[in-house]
C-alpha positions as a printed NumPy array, in Angstrom:
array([[ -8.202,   7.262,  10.383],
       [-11.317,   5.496,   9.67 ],
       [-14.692,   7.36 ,  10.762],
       [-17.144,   3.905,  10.973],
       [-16.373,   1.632,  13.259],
       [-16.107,  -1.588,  11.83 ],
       [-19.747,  -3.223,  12.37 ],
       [-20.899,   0.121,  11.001],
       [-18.623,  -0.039,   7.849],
       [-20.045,  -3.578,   6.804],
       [-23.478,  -1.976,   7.105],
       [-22.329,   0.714,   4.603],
       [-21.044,  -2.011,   2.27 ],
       [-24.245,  -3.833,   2.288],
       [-26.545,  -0.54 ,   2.09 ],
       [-23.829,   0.695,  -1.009],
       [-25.053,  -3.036,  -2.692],
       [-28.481,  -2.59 ,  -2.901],
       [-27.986,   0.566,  -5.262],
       [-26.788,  -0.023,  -8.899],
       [-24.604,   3.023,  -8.217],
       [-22.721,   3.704,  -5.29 ],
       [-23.3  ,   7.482,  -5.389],
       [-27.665,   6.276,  -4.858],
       [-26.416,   5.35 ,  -1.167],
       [-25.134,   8.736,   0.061],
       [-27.986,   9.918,   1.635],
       [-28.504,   6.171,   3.745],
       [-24.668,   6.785,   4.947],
       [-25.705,  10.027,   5.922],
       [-28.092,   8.848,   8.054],
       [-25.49 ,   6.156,   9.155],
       [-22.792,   8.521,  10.173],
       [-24.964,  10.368,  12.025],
       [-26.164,   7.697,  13.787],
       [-22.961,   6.44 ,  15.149],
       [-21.954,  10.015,  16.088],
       [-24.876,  12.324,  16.709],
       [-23.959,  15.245,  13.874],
       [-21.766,  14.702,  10.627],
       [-18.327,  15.483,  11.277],
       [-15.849,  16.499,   8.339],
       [-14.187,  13.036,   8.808],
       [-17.484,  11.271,   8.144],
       [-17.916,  12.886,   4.949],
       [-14.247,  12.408,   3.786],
       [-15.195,   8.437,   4.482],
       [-18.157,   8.765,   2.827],
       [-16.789,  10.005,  -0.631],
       [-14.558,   7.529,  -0.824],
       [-17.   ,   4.557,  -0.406],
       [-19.585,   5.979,  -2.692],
       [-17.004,   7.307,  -5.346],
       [-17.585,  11.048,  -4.944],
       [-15.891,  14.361,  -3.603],
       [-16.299,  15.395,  -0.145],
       [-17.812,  18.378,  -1.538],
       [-20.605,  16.649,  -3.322],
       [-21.175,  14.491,   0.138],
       [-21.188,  18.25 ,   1.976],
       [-23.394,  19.599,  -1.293],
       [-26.175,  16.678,  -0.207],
       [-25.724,  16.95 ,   3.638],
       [-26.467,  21.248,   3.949],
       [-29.6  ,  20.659,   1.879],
       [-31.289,  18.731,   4.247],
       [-31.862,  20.244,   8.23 ],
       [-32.04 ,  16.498,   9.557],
       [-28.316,  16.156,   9.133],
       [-26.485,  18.275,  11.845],
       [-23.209,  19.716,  10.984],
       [-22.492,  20.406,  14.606],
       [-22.866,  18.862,  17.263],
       [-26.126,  18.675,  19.475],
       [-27.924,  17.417,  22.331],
       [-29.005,  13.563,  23.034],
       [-33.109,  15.317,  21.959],
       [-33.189,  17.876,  19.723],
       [-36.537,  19.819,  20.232],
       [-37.928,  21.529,  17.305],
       [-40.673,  23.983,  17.769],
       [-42.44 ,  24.571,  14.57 ],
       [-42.777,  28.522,  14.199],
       [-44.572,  28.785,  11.059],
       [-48.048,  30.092,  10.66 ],
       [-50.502,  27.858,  12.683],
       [-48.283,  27.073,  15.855],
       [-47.215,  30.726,  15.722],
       [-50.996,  32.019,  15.972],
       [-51.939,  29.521,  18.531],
       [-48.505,  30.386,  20.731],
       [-45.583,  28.919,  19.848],
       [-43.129,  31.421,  20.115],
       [-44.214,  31.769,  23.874],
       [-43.743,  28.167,  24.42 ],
       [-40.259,  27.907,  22.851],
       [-39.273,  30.972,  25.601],
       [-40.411,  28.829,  27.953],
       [-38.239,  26.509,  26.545],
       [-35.754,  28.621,  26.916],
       [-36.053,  29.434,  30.379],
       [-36.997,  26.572,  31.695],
       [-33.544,  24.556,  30.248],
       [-31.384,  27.989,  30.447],
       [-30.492,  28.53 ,  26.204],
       [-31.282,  30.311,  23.706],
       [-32.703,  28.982,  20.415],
       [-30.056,  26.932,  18.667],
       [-28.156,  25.995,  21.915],
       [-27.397,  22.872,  23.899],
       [-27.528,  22.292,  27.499],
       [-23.503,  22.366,  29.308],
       [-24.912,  18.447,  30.013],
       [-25.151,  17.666,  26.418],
       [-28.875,  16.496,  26.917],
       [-31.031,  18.745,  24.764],
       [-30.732,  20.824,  22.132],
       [-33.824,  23.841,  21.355],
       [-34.402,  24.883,  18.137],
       [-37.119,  26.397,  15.712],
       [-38.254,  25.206,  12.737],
       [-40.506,  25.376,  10.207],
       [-43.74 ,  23.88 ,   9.235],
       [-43.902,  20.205,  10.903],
       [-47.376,  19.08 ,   8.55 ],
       [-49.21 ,  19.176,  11.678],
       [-51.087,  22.513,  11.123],
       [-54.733,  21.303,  13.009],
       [-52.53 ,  20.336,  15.934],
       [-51.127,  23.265,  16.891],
       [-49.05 ,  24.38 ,  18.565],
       [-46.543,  21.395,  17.405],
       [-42.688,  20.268,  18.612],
       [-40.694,  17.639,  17.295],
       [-38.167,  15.748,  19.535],
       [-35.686,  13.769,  17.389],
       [-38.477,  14.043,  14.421],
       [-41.017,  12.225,  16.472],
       [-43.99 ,  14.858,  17.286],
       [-46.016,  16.032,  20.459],
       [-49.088,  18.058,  19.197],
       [-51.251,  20.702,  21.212],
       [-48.295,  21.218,  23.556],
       [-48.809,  23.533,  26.322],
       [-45.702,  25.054,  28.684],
       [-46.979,  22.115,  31.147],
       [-46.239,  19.632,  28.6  ],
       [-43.075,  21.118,  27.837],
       [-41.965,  20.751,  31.053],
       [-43.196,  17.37 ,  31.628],
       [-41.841,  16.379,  28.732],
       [-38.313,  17.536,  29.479],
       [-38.514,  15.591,  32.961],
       [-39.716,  12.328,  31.24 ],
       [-37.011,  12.756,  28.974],
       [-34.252,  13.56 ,  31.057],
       [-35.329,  10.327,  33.665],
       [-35.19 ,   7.629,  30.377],
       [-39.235,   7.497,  31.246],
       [-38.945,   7.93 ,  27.202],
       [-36.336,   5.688,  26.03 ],
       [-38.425,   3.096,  24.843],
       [-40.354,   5.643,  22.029],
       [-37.637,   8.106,  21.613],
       [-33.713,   7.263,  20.709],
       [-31.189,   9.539,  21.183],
       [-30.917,  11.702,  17.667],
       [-29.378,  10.274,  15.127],
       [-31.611,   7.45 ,  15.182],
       [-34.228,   7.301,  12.698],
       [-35.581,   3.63 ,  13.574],
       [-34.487,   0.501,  16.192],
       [-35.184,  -1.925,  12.98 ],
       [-32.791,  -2.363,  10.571],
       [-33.836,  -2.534,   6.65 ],
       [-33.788,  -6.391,   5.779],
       [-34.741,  -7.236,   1.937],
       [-34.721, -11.184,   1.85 ],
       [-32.459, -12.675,  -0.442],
       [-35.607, -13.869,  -2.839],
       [-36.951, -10.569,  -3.355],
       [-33.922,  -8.164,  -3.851],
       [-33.704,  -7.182,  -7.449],
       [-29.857,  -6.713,  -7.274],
       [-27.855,  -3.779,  -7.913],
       [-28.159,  -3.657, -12.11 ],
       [-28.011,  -0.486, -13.625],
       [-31.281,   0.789, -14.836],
       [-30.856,   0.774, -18.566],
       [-29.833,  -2.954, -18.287],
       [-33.269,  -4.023, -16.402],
       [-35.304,  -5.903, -19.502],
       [-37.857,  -7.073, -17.373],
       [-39.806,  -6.945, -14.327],
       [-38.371,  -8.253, -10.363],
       [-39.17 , -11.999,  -9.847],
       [-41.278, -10.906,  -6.964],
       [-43.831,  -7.884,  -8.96 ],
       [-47.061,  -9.055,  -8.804],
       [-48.708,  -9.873, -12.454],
       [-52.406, -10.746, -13.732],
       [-52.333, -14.867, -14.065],
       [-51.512, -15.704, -17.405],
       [-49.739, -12.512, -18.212],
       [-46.117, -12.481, -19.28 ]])
């Protein structure tokens, strides 16, 4: 049985034709899959070999390397408390127990509801602005227990919807390369010359 549904498996063909090789899209379908499901289920990766012309194990090689892709599943907003130096000085492992308490898991568990998932993580490049969370990648900086909790009530009544997707969404725009300016999937070594649409000195060939 087929893991994309079908509007999702023409987007996979058309993201698998921008690359000259099919294996260059695995990490996009990655994304894909786990956009349509949440977390990337054995299935999804099974689907994903085939269309890129790889093992499964090669697709699961790629996916456990990065901590974006979920290999289990996990809440609607997965909170990420950064833990490393900076946010751990200025508090952070007191405000992920607060986390803790105040939506009744440990670290690395999800709510019975299936709303949020807590979780810490390492340094989020926000060092000055600590201490730092990330909900669904998208950061809150300075974040006191107050904010936690207000936070997890905007969240939990859609107030946030508009500025923060459910996870598995990286963006509400889709990639669009016009037709005029796509340089076509050609293998590298047969490229002799420069896309139609690079930018040259007047004059120059």
């Amino acid at each position: 049985m087929a893991f994309f549904d079908d509007s999702n498996r023409a987007l996979a063909a058309e993201i698998i034709a921008r690359y000259p090789r099919p294996r260059s899209a695995m990490i996009p379908l990655l994304h894909l899959a786990q956009e349509q499901h949440g977390w990337i289920s054995d299935e999804a990766m099974v689907e994903i070999a085939e269309l890129v012309g790889t093992t499964s194990a090669e697709v699961l090689g790629t996916c456990s390397f990065y901590e974006m892709f979920k290999r289990h599943e996990v809440g609607n907003y997965v909170i990420n408390v950064c833990s490393t130096m900076s946010c751990a000085l200025m508090g952070a492992a007191d405000l992920l127990h607060h986390l803790e308490g105040r939506l009744g898991i440990k670290a690395g568990g999800t709510t019975s509801d299936g709303m949020f998932t807590v979780e810490a993580a390492e340094c989020q490049a926000a060092c000055t602005e600590a201490p730092c969370l990330q909900v669904n990648y998208r950061h809150r900086y300075r974040v006191t227990p107050e904010m936690a909790d207000q936070l997890i009530d905007d969240l939990a009544s859609g107030a946030l919807d508009g500025e923060i997707p459910r996870h598995g969404i990286l963006a509400r725009t889709r990639q669009h390369i016009p037709a005029d300016r796509a340089v076509g999937a050609v293998p590298p070594e047969l490229v002799n010359e420069a896309p139609v649409w690079f930018p040259t000195e007047e004059g120059s060939s």
